[in-house]
C-alpha positions in Angstrom: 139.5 87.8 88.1 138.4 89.5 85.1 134.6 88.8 86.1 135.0 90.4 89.2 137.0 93.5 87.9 134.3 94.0 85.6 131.7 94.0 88.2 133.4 96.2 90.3 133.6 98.6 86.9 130.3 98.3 86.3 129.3 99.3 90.3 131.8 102.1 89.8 130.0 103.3 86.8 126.6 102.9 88.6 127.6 105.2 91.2 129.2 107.8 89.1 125.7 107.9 87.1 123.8 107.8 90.7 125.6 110.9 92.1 125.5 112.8 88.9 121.7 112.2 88.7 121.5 113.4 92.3 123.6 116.6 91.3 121.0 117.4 88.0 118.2 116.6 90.1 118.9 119.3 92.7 120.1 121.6 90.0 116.2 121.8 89.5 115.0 122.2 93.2 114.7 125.6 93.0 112.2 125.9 89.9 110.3 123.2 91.6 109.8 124.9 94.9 108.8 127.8 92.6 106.1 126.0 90.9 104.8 124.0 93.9 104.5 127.2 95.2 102.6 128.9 92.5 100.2 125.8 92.1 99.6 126.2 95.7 98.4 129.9 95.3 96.5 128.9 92.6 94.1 125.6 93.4 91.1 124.3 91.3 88.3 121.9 92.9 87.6 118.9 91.1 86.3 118.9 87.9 87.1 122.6 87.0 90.4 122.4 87.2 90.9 124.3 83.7 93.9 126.4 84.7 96.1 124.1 86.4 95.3 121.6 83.3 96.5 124.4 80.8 99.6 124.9 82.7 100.8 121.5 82.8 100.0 120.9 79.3 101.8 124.2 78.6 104.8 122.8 80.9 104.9 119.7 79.0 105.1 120.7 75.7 107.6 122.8 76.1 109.6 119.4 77.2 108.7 117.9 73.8 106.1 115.8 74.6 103.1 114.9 72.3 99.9 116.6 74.1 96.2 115.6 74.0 94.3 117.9 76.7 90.6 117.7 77.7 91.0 114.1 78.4 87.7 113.1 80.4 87.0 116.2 81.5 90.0 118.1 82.1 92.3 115.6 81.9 95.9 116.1 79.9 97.8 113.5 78.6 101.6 113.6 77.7 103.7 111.1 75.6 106.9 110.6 75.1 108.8 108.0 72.7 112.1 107.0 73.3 113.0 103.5 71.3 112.1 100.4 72.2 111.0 99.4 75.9 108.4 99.1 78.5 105.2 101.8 78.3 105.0 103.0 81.7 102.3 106.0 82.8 103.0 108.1 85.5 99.8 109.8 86.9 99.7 112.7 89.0 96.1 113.9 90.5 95.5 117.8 90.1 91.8 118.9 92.3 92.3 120.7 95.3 89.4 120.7 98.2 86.9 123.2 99.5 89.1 124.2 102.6 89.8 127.9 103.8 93.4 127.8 104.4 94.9 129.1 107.8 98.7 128.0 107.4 99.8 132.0 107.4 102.2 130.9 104.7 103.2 133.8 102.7 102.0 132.1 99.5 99.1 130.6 100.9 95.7 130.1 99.0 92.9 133.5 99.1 91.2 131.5 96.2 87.4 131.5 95.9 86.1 128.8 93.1 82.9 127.9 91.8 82.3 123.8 91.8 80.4 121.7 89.7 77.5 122.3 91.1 77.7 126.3 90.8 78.4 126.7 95.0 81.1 129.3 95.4 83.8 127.7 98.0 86.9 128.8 99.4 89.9 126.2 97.8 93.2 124.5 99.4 95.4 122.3 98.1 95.2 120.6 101.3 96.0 117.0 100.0 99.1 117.7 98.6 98.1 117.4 95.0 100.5 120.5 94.4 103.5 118.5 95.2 102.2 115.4 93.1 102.1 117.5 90.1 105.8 119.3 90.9 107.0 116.0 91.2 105.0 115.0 88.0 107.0 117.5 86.3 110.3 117.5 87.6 110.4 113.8 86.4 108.9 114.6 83.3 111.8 117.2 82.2 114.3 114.8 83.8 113.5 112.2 81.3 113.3 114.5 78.7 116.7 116.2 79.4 118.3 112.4 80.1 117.3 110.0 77.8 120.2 108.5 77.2 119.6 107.1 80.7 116.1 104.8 79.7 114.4 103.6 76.9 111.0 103.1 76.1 107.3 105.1 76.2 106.3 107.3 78.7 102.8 108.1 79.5 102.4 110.9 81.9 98.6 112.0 82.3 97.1 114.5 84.5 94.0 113.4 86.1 91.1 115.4 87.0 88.7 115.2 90.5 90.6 112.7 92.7 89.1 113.8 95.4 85.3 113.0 94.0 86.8 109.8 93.0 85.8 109.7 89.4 88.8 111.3 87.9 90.2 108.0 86.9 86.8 106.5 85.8 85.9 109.9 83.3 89.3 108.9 82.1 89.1 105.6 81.3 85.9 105.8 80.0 86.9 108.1 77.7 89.5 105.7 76.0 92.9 106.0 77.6 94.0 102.4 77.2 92.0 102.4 73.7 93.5 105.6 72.1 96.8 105.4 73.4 98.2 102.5 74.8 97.8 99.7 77.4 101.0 100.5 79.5 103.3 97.5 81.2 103.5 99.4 84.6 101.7 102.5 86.2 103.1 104.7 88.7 102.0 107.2 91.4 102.8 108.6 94.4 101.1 110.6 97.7 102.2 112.7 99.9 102.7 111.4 103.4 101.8 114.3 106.7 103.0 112.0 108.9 106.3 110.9 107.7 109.8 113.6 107.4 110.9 114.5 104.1 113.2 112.3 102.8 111.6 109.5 103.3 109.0 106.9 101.7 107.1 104.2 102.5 105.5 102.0 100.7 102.3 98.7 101.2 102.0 96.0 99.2 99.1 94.3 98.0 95.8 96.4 99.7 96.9 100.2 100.4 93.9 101.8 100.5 90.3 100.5 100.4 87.1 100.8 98.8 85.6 103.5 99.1 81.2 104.4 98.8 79.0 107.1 99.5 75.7 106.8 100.0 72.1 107.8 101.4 68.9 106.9 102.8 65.7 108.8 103.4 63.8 106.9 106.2 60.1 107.3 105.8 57.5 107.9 108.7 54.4 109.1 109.5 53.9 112.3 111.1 52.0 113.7 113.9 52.1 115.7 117.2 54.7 114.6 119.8 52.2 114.5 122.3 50.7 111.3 120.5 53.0 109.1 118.9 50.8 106.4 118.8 48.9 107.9 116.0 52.7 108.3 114.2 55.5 106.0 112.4 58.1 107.4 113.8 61.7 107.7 111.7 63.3 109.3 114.4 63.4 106.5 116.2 63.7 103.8 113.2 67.0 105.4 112.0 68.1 105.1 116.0 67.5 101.1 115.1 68.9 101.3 111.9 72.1 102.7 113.2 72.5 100.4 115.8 71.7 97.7 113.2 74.5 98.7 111.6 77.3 98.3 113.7 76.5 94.6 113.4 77.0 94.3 110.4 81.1 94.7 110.4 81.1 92.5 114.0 78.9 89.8 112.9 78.4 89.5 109.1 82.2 90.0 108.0 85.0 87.9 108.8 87.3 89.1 111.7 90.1 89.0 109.1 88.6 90.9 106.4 88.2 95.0 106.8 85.2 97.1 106.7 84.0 99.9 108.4 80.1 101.5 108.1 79.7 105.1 109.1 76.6 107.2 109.3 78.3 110.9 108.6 75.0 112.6 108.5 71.5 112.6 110.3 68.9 115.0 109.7 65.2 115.1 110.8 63.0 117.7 112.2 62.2 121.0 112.6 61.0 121.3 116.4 60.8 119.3 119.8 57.1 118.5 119.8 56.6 117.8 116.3 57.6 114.0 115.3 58.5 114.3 111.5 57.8 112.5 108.1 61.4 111.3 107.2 64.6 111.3 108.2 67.7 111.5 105.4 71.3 109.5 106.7 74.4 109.8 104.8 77.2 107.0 105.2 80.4 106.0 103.9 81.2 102.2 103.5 84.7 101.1 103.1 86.5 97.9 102.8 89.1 95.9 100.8 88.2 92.8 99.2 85.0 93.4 96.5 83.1 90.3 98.2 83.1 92.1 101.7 81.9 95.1 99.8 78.9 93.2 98.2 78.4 91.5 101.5 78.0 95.0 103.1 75.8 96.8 100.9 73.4 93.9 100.4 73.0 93.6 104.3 72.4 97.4 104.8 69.2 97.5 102.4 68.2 94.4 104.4 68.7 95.2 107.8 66.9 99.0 106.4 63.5 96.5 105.1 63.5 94.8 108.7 63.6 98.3 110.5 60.7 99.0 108.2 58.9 96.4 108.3 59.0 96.1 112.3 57.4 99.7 112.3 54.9 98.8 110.0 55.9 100.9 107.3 54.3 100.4 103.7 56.1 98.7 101.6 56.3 101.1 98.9 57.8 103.4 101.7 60.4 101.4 102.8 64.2 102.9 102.8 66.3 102.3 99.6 70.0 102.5 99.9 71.3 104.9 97.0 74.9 104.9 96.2 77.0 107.8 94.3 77.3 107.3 91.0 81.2 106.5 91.1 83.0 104.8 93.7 86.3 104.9 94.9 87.9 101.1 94.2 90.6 99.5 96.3 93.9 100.4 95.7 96.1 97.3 95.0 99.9 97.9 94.9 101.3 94.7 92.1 103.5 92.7 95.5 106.1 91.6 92.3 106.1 95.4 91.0 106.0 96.7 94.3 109.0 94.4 95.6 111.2 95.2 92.8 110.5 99.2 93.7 111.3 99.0 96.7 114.7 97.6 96.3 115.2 100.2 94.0 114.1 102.9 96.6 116.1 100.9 98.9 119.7 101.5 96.9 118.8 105.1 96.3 117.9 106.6 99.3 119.0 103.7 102.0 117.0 101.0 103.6 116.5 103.3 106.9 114.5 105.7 104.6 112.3 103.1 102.9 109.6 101.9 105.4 106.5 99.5 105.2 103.2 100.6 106.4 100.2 98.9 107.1 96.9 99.6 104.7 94.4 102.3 105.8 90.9 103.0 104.8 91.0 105.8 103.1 90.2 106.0 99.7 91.9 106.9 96.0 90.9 106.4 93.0 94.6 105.4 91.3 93.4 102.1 91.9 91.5 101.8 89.3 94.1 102.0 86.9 95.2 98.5 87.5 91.4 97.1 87.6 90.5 97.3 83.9 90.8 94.0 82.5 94.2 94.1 81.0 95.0 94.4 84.9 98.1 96.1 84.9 100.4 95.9 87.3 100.7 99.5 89.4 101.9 100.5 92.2 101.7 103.8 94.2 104.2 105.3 97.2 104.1 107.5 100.1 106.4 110.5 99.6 107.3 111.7 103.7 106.7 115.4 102.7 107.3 117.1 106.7 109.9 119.4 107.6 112.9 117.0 109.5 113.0 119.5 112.3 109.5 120.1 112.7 108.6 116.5 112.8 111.3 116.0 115.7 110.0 118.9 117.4 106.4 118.1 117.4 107.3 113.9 118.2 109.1 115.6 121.0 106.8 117.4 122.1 104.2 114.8 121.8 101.6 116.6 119.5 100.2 115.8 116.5 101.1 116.8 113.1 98.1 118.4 110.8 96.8 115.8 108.7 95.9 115.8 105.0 92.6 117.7 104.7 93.5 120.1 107.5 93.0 123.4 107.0 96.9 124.1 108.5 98.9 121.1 106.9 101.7 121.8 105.7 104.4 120.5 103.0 108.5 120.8 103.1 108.4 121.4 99.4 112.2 121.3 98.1 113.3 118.3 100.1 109.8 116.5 99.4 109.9 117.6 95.9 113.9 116.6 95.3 112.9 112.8 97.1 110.0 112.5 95.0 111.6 113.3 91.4 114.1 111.2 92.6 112.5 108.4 93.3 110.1 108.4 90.2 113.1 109.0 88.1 115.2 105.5 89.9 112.0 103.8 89.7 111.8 104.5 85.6 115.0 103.9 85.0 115.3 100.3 86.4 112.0 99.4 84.8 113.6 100.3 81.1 116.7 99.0 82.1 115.7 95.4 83.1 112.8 94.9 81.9 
């Protein structure tokens, strides 16, 4: 009897404590929306992000945490000590992408930016970095305004050029684990265009995939299109090539394993009746498992020599496959970290708003986070960031909501923002508790 009164004491209590962190949650929804919105006016591409880093330094500072800014580029990193417990980071991304806006929102983006490269481009936070980093901060003054409710170290960084996929590589590199510490568990989130605010979903194991970038120049020979017998023609070789390709996915990989080969760009020629000296492809090559990435790229460059070779190209023309300098690695969500998360997500927001979703191929580079060889366990989640309404009005109507990268997407921000803090702040809280 007493055993069960005291469990029914103890679920009393965790209620009380659930709806009061509710109540100080939503208390903040209102500055949040405020900032999302002024991050929103104000994106930075990758790499140059110098403002947004200041600000969320300046922000986090302010909440007492110890600050080290210029981390791998831009980077920030925030600590925060509280006793004895876990060390978990929380990561937010903070790039926005070379988009001209056309949402008509009222505090929509007019920014012009210079990249890296020193192109002037018109910026959007079209990804929904904005909301990662209002998130980022709404749990970051949470813990530091409640921490009588978790105990332990808190890394929260701020990581530069996601969307060139070497954020998490420059900061890495630069000694994150090394300097700092290697932490127990790492956390993220994204933004989900497809699903209504309020709710999150979540994938085990392989989320998102591999992710490379690469190029070819094709070499030829030449010559007047009225005799291409006295030509090598790459016009024609990258035709073979790119058929080539396609085999490579149906033939080469196992049915059961993902991968997908794109040729993006083709370009070649300057006029109808001249046949011309090279032609320059651009691909993306995606996939899961490394193997299957090896396995790929290996059979490209070979099936590029045998196009080649069949032409009767010299050798020391033949096409070599050059890849970026940084990929984007698979993201792998811990299934024992992820499992327990979910549960967690589960209790808080209800089971019917906590959905599984099958792996895609797109690419981020929070993946790489867990594939240094301490291998920590991480785990990232999909925050449903639509209006309710507008998401039953467009299923209703059978169209298609904007996607991520769309010049017109757009956020809910104080119901995405409130689920997200929320859900960061649960997910904390049991790791420091029971762990």
């Amino acid at each position: 009897m007493k055993t069960k009164l005291l469990s029914l004491f103890l679920l009393f209590l965790s209620i009380l404590s659930f709806a009061q962190n509710t109540k100080d949650i939503q208390k903040e929804v209102p500055e949040l929306v405020k900032f999302y919105k002024h991050l929103h006016q104000h994106p930075e591409l990758s790499f140059v992000e110098y403002n947004t880093s200041k600000l969320l330094a300046q922000k986090m500072r302010q909440l007492g945490f110890k600050i080290t800014e210029n981390f791998g580029g831009t980077g920030i990193v925030a600590i925060m000590k509280n006793g004895k417990g876990p060390k978990i980071l929380i990561r937010t991304d903070m790039d926005a992408l070379p988009i001209l806006e056309k949402t008509g929102l009222d505090y929509a983006s007019k920014v012009k930016q210079k990249n890296v490269e020193g192109i002037i481009q018109p910026v959007m936070h079209a990804c929904g970095h904005d909301m990662h980093m209002t998130v980022w901060y709404g749990t970051a003054k949470y813990l530091a305004t409640h921490k009588n409710e978790w105990k332990g170290t808190i890394m929260m960084i701020g990581q530069p050029a996601e969307e060139r996929g070497g954020g998490s590589k420059a900061m890495l590199d630069a000694g994150l684990y090394k300097k700092f510490f290697v932490p127990d568990y790492a956390l993220a989130l994204h933004v989900n265009s497809g699903l209504p605010a309020g709710k999150i979903s979540y994938c085990p194991g392989f989320a998102m995939a591999n992710v490379d970038m690469a190029r070819m120049t094709i070499k030829g020979q030449g010559g007047h299109g009225a005799y291409p017998h006295l030509t090598i023609d790459p016009v024609v070789m990258s035709a073979y090539y790119i058929t080539e390709l396609q085999t490579i996915v149906s033939r080469e990989v196992s049915p059961i394993d993902a991968a997908v080969v794109t040729v993006g760009s083709i370009h070649g020629g300057t006029k109808g009746n001249i046949i011309p000296s090279e032609v320059n492809l651009e691909f993306t090559i995606r996939s899961y498992k490394d193997e299957v990435r090896n396995k790929v790229l290996k059979a490209m460059q070979r099936k590029a020599n045998a196009v080649a070779m069949s032409f009767n190209v010299p050798k020391e023309d033949y096409p070599v496959l050059k890849l970026k300098d940084t990929y984007t690695p698979a993201l792998y969500n811990d299934p024992v970290l992820t499992q327990k998360i979910v549960k967690v997500f589960e209790k808080t927001f209800g089971k019917e708003n906590v959905i599984i979703k099958d792996p895609v191929m797109g690419g981020e580079d929070f993946g790489r986070f867990g594939r240094t060889k301490e291998k920590v366990p991480i785990m990232m989640f999909f925050l449903g960031a639509v209006n309710p309404e507008k998401y039953e009005q467009y299923k209703k109507e059978g169209k298609r909501l904007p996607s991520l990268h769309n010049n017109k997407v757009v956020l809910d921000p104080a119901k995405t923002a409130e689920t997200g803090v929320k859900a960061f702040v649960s997910a904390i809280e049991f790791l420091t508790k029971k762990n």
